[in-house]
DRENDO-1510 file (C-alpha; in Angstrom, 1 decimal, always signed):
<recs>
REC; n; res; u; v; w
REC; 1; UNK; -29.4; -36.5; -18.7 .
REC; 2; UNK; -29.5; -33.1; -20.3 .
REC; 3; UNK; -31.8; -30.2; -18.8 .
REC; 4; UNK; -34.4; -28.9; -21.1 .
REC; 5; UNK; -34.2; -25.3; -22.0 .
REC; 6; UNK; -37.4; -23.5; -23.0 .
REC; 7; UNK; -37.0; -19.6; -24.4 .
REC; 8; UNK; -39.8; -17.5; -26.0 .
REC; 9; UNK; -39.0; -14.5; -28.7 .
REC; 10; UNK; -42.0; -12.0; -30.0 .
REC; 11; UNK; -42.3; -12.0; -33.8 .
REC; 12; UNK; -40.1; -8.9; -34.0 .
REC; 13; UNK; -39.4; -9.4; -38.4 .
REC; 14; UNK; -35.6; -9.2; -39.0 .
REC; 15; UNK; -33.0; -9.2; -35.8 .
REC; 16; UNK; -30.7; -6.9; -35.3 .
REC; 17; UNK; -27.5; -6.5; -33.5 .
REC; 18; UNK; -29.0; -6.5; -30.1 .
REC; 19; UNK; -31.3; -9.2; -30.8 .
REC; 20; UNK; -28.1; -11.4; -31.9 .
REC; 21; UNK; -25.6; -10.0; -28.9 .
REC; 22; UNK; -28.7; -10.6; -26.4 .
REC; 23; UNK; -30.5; -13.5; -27.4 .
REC; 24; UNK; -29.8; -15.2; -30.1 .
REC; 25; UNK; -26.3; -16.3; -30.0 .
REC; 26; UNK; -26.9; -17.5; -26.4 .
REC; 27; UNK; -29.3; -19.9; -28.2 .
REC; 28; UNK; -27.4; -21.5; -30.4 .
REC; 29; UNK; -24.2; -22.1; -27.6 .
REC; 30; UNK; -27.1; -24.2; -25.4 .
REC; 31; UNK; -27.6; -26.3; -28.2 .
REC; 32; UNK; -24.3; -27.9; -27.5 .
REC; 33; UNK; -25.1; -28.9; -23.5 .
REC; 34; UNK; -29.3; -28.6; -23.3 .
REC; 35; UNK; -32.4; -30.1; -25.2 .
REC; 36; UNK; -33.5; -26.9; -26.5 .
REC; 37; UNK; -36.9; -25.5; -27.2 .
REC; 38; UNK; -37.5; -22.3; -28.9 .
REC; 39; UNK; -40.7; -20.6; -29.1 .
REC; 40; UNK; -41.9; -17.8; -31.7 .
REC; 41; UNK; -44.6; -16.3; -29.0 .
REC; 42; UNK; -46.8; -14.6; -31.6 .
REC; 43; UNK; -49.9; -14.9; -29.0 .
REC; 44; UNK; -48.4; -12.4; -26.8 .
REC; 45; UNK; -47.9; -10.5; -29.7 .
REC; 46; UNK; -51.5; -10.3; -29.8 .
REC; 47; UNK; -51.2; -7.7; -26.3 .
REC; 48; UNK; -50.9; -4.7; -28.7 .
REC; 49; UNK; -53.0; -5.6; -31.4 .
REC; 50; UNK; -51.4; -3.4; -33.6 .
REC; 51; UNK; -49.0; -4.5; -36.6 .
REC; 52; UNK; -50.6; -8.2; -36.4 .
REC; 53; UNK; -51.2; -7.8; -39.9 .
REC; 54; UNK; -47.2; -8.0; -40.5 .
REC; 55; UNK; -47.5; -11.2; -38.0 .
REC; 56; UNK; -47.0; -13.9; -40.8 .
REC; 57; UNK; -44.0; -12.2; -42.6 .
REC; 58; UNK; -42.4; -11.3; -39.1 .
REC; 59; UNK; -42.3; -14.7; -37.8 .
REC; 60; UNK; -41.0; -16.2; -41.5 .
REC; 61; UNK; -38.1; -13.2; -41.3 .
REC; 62; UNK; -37.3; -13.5; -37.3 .
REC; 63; UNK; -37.0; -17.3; -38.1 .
REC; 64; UNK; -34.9; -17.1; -41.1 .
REC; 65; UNK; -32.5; -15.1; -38.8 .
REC; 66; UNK; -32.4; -17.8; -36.0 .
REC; 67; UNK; -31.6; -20.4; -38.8 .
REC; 68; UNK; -28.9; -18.2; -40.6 .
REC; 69; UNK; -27.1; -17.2; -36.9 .
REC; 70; UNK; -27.1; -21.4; -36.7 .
REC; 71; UNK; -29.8; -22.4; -35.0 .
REC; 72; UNK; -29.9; -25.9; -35.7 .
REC; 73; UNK; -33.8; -27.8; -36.2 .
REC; 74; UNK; -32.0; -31.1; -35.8 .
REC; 75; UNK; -30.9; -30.3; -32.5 .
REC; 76; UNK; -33.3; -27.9; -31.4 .
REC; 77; UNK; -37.1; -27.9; -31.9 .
REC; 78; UNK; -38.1; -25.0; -33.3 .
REC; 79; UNK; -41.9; -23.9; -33.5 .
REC; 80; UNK; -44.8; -21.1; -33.0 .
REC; 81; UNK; -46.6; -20.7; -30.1 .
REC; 82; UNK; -49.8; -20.8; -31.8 .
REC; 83; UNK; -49.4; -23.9; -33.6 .
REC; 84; UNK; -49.8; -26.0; -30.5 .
REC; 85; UNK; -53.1; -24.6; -28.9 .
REC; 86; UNK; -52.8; -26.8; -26.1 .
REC; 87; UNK; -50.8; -23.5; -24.3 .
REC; 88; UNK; -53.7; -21.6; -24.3 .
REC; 89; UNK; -55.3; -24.4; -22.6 .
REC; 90; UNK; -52.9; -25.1; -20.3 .
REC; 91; UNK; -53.1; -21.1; -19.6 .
REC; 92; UNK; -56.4; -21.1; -18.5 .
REC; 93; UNK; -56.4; -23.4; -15.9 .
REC; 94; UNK; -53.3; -22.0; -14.4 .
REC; 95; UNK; -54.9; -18.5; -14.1 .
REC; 96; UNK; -57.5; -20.2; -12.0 .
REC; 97; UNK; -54.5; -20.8; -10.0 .
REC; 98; UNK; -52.7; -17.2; -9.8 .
REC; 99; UNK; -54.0; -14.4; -7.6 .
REC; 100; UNK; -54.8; -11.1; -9.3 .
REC; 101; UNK; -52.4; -9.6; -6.6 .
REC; 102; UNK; -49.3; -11.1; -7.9 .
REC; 103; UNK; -50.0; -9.7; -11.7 .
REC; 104; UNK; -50.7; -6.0; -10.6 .
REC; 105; UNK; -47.4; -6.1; -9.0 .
REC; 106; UNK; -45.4; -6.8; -11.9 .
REC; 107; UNK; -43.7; -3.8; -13.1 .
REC; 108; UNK; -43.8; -4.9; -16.5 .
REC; 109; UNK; -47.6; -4.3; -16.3 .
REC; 110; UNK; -47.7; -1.1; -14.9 .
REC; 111; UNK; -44.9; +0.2; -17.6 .
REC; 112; UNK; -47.1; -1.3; -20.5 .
REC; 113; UNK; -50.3; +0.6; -18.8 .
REC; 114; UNK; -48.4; +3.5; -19.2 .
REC; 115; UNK; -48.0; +2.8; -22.7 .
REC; 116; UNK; -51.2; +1.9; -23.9 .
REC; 117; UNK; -53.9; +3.1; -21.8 .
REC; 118; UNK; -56.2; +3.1; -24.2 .
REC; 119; UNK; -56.1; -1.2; -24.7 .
REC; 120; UNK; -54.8; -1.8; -21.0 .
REC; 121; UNK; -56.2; -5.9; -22.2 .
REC; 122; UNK; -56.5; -9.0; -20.1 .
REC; 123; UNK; -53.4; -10.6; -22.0 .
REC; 124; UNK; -51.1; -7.7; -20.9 .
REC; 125; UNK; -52.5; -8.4; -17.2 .
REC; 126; UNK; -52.0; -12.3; -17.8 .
REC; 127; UNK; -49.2; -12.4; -19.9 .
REC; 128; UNK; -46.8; -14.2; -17.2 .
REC; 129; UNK; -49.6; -16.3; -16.7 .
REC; 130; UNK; -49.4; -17.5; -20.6 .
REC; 131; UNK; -45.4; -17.5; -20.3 .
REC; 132; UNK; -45.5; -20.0; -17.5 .
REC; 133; UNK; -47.9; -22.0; -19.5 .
REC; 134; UNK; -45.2; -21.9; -22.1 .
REC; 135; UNK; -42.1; -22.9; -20.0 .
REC; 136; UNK; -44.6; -25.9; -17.9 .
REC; 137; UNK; -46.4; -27.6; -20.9 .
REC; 138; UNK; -42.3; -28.5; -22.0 .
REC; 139; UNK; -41.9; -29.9; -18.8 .
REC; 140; UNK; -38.8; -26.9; -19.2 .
REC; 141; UNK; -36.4; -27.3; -16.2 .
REC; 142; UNK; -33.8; -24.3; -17.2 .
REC; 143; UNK; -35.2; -20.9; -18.6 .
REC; 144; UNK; -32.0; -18.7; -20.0 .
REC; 145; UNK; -32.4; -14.9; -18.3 .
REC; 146; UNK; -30.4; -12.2; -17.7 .
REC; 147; UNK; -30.2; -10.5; -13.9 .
REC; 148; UNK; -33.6; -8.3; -15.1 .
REC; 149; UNK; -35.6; -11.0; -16.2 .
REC; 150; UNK; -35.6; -12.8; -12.8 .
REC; 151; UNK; -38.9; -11.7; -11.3 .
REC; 152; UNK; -41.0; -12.6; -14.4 .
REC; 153; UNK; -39.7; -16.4; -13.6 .
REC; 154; UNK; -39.7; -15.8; -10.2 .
REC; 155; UNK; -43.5; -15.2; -10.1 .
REC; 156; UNK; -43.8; -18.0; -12.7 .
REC; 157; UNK; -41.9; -20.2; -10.5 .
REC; 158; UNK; -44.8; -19.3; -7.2 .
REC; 159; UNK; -47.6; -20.2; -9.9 .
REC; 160; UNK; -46.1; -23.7; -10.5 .
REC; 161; UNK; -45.1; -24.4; -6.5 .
REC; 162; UNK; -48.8; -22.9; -5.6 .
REC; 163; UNK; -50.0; -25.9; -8.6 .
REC; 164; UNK; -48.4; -28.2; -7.0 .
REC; 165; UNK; -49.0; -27.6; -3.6 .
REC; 166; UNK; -52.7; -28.1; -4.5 .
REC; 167; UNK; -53.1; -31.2; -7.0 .
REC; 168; UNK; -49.2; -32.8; -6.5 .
REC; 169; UNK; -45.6; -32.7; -8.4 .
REC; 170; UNK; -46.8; -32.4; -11.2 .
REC; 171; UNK; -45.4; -29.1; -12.7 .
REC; 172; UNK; -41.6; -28.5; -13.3 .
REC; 173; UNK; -40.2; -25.6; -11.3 .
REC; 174; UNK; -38.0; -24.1; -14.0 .
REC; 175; UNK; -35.0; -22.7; -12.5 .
REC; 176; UNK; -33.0; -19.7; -14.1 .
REC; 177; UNK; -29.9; -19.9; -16.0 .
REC; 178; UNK; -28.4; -16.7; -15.6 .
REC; 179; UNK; -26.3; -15.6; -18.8 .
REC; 180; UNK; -24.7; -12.5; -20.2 .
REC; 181; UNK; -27.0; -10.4; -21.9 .
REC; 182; UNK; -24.7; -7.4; -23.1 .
REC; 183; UNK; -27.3; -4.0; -23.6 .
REC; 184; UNK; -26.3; -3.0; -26.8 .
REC; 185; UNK; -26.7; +0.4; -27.2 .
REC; 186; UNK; -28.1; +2.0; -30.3 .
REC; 187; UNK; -26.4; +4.6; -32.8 .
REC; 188; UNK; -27.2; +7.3; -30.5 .
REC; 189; UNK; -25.1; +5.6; -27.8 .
REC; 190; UNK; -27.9; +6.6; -25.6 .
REC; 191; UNK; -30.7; +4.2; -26.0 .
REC; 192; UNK; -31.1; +0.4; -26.0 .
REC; 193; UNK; -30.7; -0.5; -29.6 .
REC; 194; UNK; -34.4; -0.8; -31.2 .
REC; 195; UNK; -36.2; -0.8; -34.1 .
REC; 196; UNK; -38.8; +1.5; -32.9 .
REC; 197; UNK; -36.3; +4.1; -32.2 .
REC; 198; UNK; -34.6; +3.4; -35.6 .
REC; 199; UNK; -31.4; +3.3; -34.0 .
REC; 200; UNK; -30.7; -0.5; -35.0 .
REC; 201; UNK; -28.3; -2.0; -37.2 .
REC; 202; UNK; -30.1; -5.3; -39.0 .
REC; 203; UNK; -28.3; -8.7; -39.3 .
REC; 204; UNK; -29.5; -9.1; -42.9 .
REC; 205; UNK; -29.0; -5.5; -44.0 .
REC; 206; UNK; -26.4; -5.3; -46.7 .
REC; 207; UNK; -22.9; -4.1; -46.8 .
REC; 208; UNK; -23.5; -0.9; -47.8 .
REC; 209; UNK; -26.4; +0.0; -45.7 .
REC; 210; UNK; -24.4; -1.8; -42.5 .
REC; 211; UNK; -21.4; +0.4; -43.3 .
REC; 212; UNK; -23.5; +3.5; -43.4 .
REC; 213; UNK; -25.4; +3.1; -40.4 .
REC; 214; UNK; -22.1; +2.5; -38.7 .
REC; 215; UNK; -21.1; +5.3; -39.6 .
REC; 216; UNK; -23.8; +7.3; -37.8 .
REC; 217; UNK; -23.0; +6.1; -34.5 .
REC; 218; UNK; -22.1; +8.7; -31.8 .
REC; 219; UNK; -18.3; +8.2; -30.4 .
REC; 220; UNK; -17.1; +9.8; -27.5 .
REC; 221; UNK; -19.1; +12.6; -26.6 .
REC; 222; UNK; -16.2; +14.1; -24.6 .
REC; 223; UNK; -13.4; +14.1; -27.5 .
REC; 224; UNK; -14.0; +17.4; -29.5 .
REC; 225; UNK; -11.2; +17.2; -31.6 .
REC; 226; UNK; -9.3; +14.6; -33.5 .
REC; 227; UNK; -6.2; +15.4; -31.8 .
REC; 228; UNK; -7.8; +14.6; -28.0 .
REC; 229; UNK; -7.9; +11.4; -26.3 .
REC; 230; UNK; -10.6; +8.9; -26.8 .
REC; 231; UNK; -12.2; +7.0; -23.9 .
REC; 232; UNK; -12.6; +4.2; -25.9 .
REC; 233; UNK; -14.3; +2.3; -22.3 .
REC; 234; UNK; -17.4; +5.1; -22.6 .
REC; 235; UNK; -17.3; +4.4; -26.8 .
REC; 236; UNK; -20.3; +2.4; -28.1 .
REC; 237; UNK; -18.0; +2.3; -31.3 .
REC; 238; UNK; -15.6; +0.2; -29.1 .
REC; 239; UNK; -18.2; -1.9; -27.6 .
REC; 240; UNK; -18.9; -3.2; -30.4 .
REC; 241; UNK; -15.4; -3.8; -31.7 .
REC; 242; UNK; -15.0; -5.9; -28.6 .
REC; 243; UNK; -17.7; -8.0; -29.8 .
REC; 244; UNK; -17.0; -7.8; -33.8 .
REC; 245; UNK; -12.9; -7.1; -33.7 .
REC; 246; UNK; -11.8; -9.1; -30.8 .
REC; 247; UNK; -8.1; -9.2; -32.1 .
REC; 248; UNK; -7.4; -6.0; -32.9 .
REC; 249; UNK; -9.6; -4.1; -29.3 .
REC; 250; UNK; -6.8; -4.2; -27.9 .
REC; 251; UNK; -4.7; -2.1; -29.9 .
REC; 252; UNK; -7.8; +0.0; -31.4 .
REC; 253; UNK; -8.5; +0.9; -27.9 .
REC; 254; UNK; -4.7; +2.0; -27.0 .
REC; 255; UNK; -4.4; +4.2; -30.0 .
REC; 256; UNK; -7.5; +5.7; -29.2 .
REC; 257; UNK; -6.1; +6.4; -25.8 .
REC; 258; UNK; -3.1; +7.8; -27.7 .
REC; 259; UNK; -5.3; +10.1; -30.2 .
REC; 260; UNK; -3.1; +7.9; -32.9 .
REC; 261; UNK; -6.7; +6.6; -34.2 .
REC; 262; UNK; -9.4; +9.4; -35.0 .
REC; 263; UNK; -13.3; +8.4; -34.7 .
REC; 264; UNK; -14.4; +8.2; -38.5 .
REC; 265; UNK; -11.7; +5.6; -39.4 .
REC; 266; UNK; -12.8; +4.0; -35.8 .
REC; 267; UNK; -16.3; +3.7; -36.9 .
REC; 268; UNK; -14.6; +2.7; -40.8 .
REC; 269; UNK; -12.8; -0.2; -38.9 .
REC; 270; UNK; -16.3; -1.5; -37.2 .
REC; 271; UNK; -17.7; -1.2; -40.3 .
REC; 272; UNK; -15.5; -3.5; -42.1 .
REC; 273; UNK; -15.2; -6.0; -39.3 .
REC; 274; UNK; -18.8; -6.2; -38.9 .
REC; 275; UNK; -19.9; -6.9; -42.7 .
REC; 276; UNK; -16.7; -9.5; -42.4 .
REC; 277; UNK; -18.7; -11.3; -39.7 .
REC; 278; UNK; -21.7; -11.3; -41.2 .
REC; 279; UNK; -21.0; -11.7; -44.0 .
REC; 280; UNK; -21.3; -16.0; -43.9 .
REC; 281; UNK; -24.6; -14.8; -41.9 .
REC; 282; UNK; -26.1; -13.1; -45.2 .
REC; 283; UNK; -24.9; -15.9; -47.2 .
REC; 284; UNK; -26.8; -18.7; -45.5 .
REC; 285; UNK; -30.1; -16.3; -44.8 .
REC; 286; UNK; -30.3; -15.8; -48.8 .
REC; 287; UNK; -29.8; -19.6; -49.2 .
REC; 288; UNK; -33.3; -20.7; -46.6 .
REC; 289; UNK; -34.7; -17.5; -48.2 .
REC; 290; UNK; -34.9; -18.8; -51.8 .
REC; 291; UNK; -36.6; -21.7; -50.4 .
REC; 292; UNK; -39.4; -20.3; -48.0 .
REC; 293; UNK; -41.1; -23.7; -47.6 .
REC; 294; UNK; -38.1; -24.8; -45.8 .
REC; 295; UNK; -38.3; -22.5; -43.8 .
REC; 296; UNK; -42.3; -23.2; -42.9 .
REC; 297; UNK; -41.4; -26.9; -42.9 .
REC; 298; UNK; -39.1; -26.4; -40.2 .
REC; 299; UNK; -42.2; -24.5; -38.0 .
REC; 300; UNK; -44.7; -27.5; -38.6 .
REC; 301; UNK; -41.9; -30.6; -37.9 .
REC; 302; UNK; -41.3; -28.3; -34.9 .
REC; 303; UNK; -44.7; -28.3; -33.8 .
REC; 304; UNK; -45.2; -31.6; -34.1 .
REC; 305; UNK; -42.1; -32.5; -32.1 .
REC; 306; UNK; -43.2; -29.9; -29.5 .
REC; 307; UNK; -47.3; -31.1; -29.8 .
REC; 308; UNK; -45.6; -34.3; -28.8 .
REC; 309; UNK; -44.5; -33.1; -25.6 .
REC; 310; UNK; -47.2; -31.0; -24.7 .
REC; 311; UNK; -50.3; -33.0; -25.0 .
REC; 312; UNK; -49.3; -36.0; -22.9 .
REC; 313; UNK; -48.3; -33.6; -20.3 .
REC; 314; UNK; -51.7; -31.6; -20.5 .
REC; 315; UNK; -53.9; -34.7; -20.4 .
REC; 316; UNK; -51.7; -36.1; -17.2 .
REC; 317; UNK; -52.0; -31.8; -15.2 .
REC; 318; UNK; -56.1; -31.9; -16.2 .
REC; 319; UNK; -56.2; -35.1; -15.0 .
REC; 320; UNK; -54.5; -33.7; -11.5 .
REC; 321; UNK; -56.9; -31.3; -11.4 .
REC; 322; UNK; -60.0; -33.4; -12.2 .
REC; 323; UNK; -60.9; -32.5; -15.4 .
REC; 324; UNK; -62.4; -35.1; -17.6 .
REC; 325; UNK; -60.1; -36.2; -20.8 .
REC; 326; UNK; -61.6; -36.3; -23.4 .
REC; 327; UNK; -60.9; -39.4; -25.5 .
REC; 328; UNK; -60.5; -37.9; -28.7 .
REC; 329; UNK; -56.5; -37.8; -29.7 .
REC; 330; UNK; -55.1; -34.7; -29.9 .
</recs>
């Protein structure tokens, strides 16, 4: 029998390259071995409450890219957050169940106080709360992280063993699935690759945008002149042409070594790889693109499938608890 992934995204608009090297291709490889379940979290998006105007159009556009990168609706259900309210339900009555303690600790929290401490919200206090509303309501048994990730689940993981310690096995522990999430570096070479910084190259951007912001990116810091050796292991350039040239590293990466192969026709050689790979991408996002109500068909069959799930499992936790059901179909 196959596991059951669950993994949530923010409504972030169009993905970039760190959005596809981090996230979103390891979605589509566990459609091949998992029942898969992907989530467009636009409630936690609501923990800012700024930009929710753009909400709408960054769902549609972060969805078009998950389609386009092959995300498959026939094999994986695909929804928003939102359109199944029986999360937020499912939210509140596991708060009754998570000490205030274990939130304040998470150093997620105290790093988002620091950012907004003028809308320091209940949702950005409760937030883990809501995700392991999200991954339990699925009956999820695998959540994909990376090595970072692990005390978000961990503490989601407490709520669920504290739930059932109290009312029965009734929650799924969801156990991690550690996977490879390369940082990707933005053109600086500095900082994480992010649209906030502007230092992001987009999946959907065209050819000649793609080879221009390519052609921005910082190189080896430490090779002054085109005659000196690269280091092509300290190169963001290269750490990208291992992802995006995987033939040709090898040798790009000796004749850097060499100073046979000079840093603009590098970054010339990424640039051309890179709108090569995507270039199948851009074709299939323009195709669900003309036809947007595909693309929102896709969302509400999603929620459907996923409502189909959830509310069965909702009516049997409330009943564990000792809520009344109501009688009234969902």
């Amino acid at each position: 029998m196959k596991g059951r992934v669950f993994s949530g995204a923010r409504p972030t608009g169009r993905q970039h390259l760190g959005n596809y090297l981090g996230a979103v291709q390891n979605y589509v490889a566990l459609q091949e071995g998992y029942e898969t379940i992907y989530c467009v979290v636009d409630l936690h998006a609501l923990t800012t409450l700024t930009g929710t105007e753009l909400l709408v159009q960054n769902t549609f556009d972060m969805v078009l890219d998950w389609l386009a990168a092959g995300m498959d609706p026939k094999r994986s259900i695909i929804f928003v957050q939102s359109h199944v309210p029986a999360v937020s339900e499912l939210h509140v009555i596991l708060s009754m169940m998570t000490p205030m303690s274990w939130l304040t600790r998470v150093t997620t929290f105290k790093e988002k106080v620091q950012q907004q401490p003028e809308n320091v919200n209940y949702l950005l206090l409760g937030y883990p709360v809501l995700m392991t509303a999200d991954i339990t309501l699925y009956k999820a048994d695998t959540v994909p992280v990376g090595e970072d990730q692990l005390p978000h689940l961990e503490l989601a993981r407490e709520v669920v063993r504290r739930f059932n310690n109290r009312f029965g096995p009734v929650l799924v522990e969801p156990q991690a699935k550690l996977t490879e999430f390369p940082r990707v570096l933005g053109l600086d070479g500095v900082q994480k690759m992010s649209k906030s910084l502007d230092n992001h190259i987009e999946l959907a951007a065209d050819p000649e945008t793609t080879s221009k912001r390519v052609m921005q990116m910082v190189t080896d810091v430490s090779r002054v002149y085109r005659r000196d050796p690269g280091h092509p292991e300290v190169c963001n350039v290269f750490s990208l042409h291992k992802q995006f040239s995987p033939d040709e590293a090898e040798a790009i990466a000796a004749d850097c070594r060499a100073a046979a192969l000079g840093c603009v026709e590098c970054k010339r050689r990424l640039a051309a790889s890179l709108n090569a790979w995507l270039a199948p991408f851009r074709e299939r996002r323009a195709r669900f693109e003309a036809d947007p109500d595909y693309v929102w068909d896709v969302l509400a069959d999603g929620a459907k499938r996923a409502a189909a799930i959830a509310y069965p499992n909702l009516e049997e936790i409330k009943r564990a608890v000792g809520l009344p059901v109501s009688r009234v179909l969902a």
